[in-house]
N, C-alpha and C positions, 0 to 999 in steps of 0.2 A: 024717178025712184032713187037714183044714184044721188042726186041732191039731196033728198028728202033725208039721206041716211047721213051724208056729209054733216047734213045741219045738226039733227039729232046729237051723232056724235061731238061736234063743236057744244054743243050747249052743255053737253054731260061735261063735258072736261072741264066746261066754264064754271060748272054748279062745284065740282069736284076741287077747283082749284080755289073759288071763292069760299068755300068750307073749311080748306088749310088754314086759308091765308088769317079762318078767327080764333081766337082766343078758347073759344067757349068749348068744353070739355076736352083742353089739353092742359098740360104741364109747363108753365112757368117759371121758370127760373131768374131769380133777381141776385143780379152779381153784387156783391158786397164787397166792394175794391178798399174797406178801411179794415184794423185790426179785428178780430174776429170776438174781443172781448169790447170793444170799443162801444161810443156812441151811436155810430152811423150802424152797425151795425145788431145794436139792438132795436135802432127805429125800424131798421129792415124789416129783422123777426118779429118785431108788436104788429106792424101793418100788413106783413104779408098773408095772413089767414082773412086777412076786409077786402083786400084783393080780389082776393079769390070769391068769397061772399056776393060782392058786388059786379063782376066778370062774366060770372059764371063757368071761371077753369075747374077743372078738376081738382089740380093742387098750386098752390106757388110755394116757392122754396128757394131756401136763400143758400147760395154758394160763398161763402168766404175764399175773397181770392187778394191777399193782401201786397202790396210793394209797389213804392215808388212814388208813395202821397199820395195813390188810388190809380195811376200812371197804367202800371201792370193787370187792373181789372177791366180796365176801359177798353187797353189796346184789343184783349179778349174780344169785347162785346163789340170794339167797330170791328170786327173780321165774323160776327156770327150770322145767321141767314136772319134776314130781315121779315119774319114771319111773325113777331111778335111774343115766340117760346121764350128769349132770354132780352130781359132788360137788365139795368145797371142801378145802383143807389149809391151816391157819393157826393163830395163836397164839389160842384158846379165850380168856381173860381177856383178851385187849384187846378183842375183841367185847363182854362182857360189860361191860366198865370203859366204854368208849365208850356202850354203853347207859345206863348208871347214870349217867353226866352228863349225859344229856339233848341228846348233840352231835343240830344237827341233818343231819346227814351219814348217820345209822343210819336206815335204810329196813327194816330188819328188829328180831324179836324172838326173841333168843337162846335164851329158854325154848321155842321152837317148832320149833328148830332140827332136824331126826333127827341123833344123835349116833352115828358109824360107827367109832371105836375111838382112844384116845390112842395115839399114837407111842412119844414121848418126854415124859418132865419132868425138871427138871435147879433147883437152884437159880440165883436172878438174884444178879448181884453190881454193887457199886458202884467202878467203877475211876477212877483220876487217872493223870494223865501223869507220866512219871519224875523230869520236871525241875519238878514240880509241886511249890509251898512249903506243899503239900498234904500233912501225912505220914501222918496219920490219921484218922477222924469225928469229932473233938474239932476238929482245925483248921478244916472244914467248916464246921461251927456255930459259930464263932468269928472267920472270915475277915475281917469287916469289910467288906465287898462282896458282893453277890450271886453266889452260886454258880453260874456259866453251864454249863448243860445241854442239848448239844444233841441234838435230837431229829427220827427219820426220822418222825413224825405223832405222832397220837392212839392210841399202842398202847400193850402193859402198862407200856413200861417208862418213859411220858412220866408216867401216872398214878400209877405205883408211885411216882416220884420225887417226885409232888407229895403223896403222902401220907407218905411220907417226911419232905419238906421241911416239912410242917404238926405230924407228932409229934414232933419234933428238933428244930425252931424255927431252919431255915436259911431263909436267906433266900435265893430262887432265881430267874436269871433266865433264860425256857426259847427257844429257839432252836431253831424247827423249820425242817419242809423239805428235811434230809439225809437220803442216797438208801440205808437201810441200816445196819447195825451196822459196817461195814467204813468208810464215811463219814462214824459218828460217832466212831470209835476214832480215824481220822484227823485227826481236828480236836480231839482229847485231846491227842494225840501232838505234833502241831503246836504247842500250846498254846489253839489259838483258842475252846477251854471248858475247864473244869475236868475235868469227869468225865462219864459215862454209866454205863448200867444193860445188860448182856447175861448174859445165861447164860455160865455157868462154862467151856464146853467154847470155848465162842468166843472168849474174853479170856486161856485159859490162854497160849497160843503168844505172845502179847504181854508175858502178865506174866512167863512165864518167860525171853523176851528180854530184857526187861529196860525194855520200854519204857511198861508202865502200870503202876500198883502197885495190887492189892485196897484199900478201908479197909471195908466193909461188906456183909453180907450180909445176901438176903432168904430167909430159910430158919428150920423148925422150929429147929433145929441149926447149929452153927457146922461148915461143910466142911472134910473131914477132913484135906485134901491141905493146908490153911494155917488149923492150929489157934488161932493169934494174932487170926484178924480176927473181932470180932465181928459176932454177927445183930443186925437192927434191933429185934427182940423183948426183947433184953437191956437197951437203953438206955429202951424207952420203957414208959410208968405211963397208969394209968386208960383214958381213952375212947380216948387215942393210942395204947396197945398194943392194944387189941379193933379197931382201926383195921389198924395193920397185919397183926395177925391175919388179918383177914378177905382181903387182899393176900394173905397166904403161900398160905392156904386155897387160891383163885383161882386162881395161877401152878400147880399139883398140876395143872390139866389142860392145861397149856401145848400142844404138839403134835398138833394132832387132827384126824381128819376126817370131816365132817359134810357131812348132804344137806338139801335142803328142806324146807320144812311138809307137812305130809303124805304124804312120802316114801310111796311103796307097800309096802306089807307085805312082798311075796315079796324086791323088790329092796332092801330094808332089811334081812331076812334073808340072804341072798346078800351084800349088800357086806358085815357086822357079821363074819359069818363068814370070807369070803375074806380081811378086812385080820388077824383073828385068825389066822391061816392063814399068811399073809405072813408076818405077825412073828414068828412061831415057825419060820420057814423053816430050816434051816440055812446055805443058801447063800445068804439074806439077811443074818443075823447075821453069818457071817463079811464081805461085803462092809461092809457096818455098822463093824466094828471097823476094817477098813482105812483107809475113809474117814474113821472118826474121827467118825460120827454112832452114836451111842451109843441101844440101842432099850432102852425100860422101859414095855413099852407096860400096856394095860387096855383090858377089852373095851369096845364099845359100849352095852349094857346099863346099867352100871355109871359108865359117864360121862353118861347120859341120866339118871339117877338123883341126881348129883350137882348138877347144873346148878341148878335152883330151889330148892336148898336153899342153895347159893351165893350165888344172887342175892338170896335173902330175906335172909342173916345181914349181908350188905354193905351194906343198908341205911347203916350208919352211915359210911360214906365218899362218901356222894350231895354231901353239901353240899362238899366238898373239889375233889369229881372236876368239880361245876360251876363252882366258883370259879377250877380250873386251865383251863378251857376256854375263858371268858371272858377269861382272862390274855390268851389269844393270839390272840383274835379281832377 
């Protein structure tokens, strides 16, 4: 009899604990580690209500938790319980880049990360102001001054530049602290730097105003929409193209979202699936194209998969990504 009650009890705690441990009518929380008026953090809010649709949580809901190139929203999320209530939305390769330098701001370990499914990737581009004596990456590298770059932290696109600036042989000076992509376009525009680093979909509406001009791009391939500017792959030879290689590599998982170190199985399975779900929605897709947030997602398997194989090949950008972190320190 005394077994018989043992077991009982055992199974109830079992059933009890396996009912935590899911998603399905609780509360969500999706950390938004970029500005709060930003990019990433309106893909957040467009997809977090398909989440939930496709889950079966209660709510999801998106926490704005901004600093440090997404550094400060992450370190959050590797320290939350592993239960699946709070996951993370943010640019995948600045995590990774910020690790590979050694910043000491990184409280977690990328490779440990549960990886819950790519959004989006897009290529990164390098833009100058219109009124810029800037007219192409030959002037860049030839300026005669330091190339001012400014930059919202330690994210891909502070690292991308300094690798950049190391296979090219520009000489650069970086200028952190601005609050966003819309804060450094501004101060392009302005004049008060030369250029910055954003994905194609956020610079298009500028450059086809008229008021920043492409000279560079970070991408396998030169983008189709402005067949004149070349990739950074083109210009550069030896260890400085396996350099930026390993960059382009990188950026491929740009928009993602991920949960803690040893995320729970069931609730690992359930998000992996629901955000697969989401993104194939139709009535997220068509919201997507309205808003002008463009989805090319991949599951989370498959981004889990890629991550240490990433992080091993990048190796050869370690000494670069610490010599630009010290720049600014």
């Amino acid at each position: 009899m005394k077994l018989l009650l043992i077991s009982i009890l055992l199974s109830t705690l079992f059933v009890e604990k396996s009912q935590a441990e899911s998603v399905k009518d609780e509360v969500v929380t999706i950390i938004s580690a970029n500005s709060a008026g930003g990019m990433m953090t309106r893909y957040a809010r467009m997809i977090a209500p398909y989440i939930a649709k496709h889950s079966g949580a209660e709510d999801v809901r998106v926490r704005v938790m901004t600093g440090g190139g997404g550094i400060r929203g992450t370190n959050y999320l590797w320290f939350s319980e592993p239960d699946g209530k709070t996951i993370a939305f943010t640019s995948v390769p600045s995590l990774i880049l910020a690790q590979l330098s050694g910043s000491e701001a990184v409280q977690f370990d990328a490779t440990r990360l549960i990886f819950l499914g790519r959004v989006a990737t897009e290529p990164r581009v390098l833009t100058v102001g219109a009124t810029s004596i800037i007219q192409n990456i030959d002037d860049a590298r030839t300026l005669g001054r330091p190339f001012i770059f400014p930059s919202q932290g330690t994210d891909e696109d502070f690292y991308s530049m300094a690798v950049l600036a190391d296979a090219l042989g520009i000489e650069t000076k970086i200028i952190s602290g601005y609050d966003g992509n819309a804060d450094t376009a501004l101060a392009v525009i302005k004049g008060d730097g030369d250029g910055h680093i954003t994905g194609w979909s956020a610079s298009e509406a500028v450059i086809e105003s008229g008021d920043e001009r492409p000279i560079l791009t970070l991408s396998q391939e030169r983008y189709s929409p402005y067949p004149n500017i070349p990739t950074a792959l083109e210009l550069a030879e030896g260890e400085s193209r396996q350099a930026i290689q390993a960059i382009v590599n990188m950026l491929d998982m740009r928009r993602g979202f991920f949960g803690p170190p040893d995320l729970d199985p069931l609730a690992t399975e359930e998000l992996r699936d629901a955000i697969v779900a989401a993104l194939n929605d139709p009535d997220l897709i068509a919201e997507s194209l309205l808003a002008g947030l463009p989805l090319l997602p991949s599951d989370g398997l498959t981004e889990q998969q890629k991550i240490g194989q990433i992080t091993e090949a990048s190796q050869v950008v370690v000494p670069i990504l610490e010599a630009a972190l010290q720049e600014i320190l």
